[in-house]
C-alpha positions as CSV (number, residue, x, y, z in Angstrom):
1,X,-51.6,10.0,14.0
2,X,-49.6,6.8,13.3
3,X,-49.0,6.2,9.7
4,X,-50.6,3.5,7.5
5,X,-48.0,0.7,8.0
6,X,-48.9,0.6,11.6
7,X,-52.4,0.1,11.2
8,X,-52.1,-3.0,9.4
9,X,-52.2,-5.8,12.2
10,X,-54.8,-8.2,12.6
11,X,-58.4,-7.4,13.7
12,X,-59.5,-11.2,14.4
13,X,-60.7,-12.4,17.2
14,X,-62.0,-9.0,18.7
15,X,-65.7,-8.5,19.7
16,X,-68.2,-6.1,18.6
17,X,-68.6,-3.7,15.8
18,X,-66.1,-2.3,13.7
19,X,-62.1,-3.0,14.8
20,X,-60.6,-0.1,15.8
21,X,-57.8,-0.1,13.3
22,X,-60.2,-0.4,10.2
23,X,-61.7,2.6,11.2
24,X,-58.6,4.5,11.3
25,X,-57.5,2.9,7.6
26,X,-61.2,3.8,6.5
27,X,-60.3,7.4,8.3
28,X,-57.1,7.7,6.4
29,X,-58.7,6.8,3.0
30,X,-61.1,9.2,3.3
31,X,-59.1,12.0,4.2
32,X,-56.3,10.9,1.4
33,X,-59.7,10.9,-1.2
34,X,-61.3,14.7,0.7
35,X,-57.5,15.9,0.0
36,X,-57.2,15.7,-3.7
37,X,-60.4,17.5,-5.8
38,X,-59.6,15.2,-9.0
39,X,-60.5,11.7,-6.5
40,X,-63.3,13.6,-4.4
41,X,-64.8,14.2,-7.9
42,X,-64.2,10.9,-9.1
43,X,-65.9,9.3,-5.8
44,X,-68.6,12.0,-6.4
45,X,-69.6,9.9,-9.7
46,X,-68.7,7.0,-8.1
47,X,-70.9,6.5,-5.7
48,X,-74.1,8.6,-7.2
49,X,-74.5,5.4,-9.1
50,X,-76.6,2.7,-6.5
51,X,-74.9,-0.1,-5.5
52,X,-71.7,1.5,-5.5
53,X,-70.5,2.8,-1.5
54,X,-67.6,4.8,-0.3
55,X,-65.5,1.2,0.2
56,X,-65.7,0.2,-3.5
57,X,-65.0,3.5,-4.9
58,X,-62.0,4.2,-2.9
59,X,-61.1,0.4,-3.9
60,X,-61.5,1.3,-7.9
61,X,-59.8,4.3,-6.9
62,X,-56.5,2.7,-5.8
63,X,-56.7,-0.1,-7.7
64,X,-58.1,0.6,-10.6
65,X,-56.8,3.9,-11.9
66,X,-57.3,3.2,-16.0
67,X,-60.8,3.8,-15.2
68,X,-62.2,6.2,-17.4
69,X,-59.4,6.0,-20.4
70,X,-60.6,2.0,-21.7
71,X,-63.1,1.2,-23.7
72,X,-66.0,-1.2,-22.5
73,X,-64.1,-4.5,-23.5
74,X,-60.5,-3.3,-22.3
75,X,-61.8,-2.1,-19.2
76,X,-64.0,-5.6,-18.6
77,X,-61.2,-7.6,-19.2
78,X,-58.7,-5.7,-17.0
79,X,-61.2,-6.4,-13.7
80,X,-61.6,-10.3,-14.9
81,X,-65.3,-10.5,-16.0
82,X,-64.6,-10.6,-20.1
83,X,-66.2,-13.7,-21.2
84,X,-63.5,-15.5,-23.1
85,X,-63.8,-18.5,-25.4
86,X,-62.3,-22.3,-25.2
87,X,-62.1,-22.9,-28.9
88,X,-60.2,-24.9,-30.6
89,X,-60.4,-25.7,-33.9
90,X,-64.1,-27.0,-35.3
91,X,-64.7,-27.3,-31.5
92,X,-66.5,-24.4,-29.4
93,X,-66.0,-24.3,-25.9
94,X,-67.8,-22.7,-22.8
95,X,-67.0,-19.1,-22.7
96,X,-65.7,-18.3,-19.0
97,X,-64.1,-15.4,-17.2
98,X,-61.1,-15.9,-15.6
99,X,-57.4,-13.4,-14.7
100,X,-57.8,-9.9,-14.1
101,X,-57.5,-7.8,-10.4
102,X,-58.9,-10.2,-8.0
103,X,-59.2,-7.5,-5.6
104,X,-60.8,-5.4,-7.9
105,X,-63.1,-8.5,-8.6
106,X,-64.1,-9.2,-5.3
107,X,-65.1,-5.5,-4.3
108,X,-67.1,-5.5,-7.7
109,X,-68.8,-8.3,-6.8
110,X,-70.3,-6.9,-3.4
111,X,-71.5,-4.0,-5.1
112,X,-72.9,-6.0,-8.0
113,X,-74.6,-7.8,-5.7
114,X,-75.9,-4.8,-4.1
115,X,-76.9,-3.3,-7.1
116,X,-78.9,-6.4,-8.6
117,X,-81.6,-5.9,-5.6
118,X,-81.6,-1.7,-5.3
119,X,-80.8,-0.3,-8.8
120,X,-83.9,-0.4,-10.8
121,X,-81.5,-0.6,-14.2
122,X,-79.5,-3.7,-13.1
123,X,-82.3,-5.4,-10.5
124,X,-83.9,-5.2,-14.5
125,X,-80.9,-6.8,-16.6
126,X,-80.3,-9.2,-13.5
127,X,-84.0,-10.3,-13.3
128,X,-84.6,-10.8,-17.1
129,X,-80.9,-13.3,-17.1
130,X,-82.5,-15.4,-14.6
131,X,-86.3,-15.3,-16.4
132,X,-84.2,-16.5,-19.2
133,X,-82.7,-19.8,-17.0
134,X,-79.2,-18.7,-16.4
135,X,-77.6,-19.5,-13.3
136,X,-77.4,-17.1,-10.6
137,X,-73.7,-16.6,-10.8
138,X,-73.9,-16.3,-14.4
139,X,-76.5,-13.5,-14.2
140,X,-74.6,-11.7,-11.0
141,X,-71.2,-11.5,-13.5
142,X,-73.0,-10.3,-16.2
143,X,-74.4,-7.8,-14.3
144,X,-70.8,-7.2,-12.8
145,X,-70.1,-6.5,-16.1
146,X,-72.2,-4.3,-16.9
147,X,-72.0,-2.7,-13.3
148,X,-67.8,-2.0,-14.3
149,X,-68.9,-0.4,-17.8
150,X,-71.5,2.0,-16.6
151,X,-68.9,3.1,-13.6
152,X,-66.3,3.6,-16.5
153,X,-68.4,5.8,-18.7
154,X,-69.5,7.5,-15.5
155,X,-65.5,8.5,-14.7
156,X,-65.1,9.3,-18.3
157,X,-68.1,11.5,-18.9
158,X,-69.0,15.3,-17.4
159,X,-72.1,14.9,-16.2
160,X,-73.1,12.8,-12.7
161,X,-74.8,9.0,-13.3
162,X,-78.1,8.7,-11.0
């Protein structure tokens, strides 16, 4: 098997499903998670919660590996989906989100997007936002949000999240 830092090139351009080389990388992931019993039982929580795949769990995995040990606002703030305020003085901004692991981010995004249409808890919370007038996007970060903190309690905890 070649290792990982051949297996980086380029997959544009080439036809039909999956690329070859992804594959391989998704092979090697998998086999790096199956190989250690603390990850495998990580991903086990992981991805028992709907929304969440094999992809984004290996991706909080490797990036993310304060998950479990912050609290709901540390660990929200760490990924970029704290709402922060613009105040200044008398006057009171927009609160926004903005910094934290843009990788991270992106990943939880998909899955938050996943999970707003096929987990009845969050298809719920993201529903109710947007019976309420918030934007799409708003509603799809807050539910990001909550997404992150329910995977975070799920790592920290004993028993498996359904």
């Amino acid at each position: 098997m070649q290792p990982v830092s051949s297996l980086t090139g380029s997959c544009l351009g080439q036809k039909g499903g999956r690329c070859e080389r992804i594959a391989r990388i998704d092979l090697l992931i998998n086999e790096h998670i199956a190989g250690s019993q603390e990850l495998s039982a990580q991903a086990l929580k992981l991805t028992a919660i709907s929304g969440v795949g094999l992809r984004t769990a290996a991706l909080l995995l490797a990036q993310m590996p304060e998950l479990g040990q912050l609290n709901r606002r540390e660990v929200a703030a760490l990924v970029g989906v704290a709402p922060f305020n613009r105040d200044s003085g008398k006057l009171r901004g927009k609160r926004t989100i903005f910094g934290g692991r843009r990788h991270v981010h992106h990943g939880l995004y998909m899955a938050a997007l996943v999970a707003a249409r096929h987990n009845p808890i969050l298809r719920a919370f993201y529903q109710r936002l947007r019976a309420a007038g918030k934007p799409a996007k708003l509603a799809l970060t807050a539910t990001m949000r909550k997404l992150l903190i329910v995977l975070n309690s799920a790592v920290k905890s004993d028993p498996i999240y359904a």
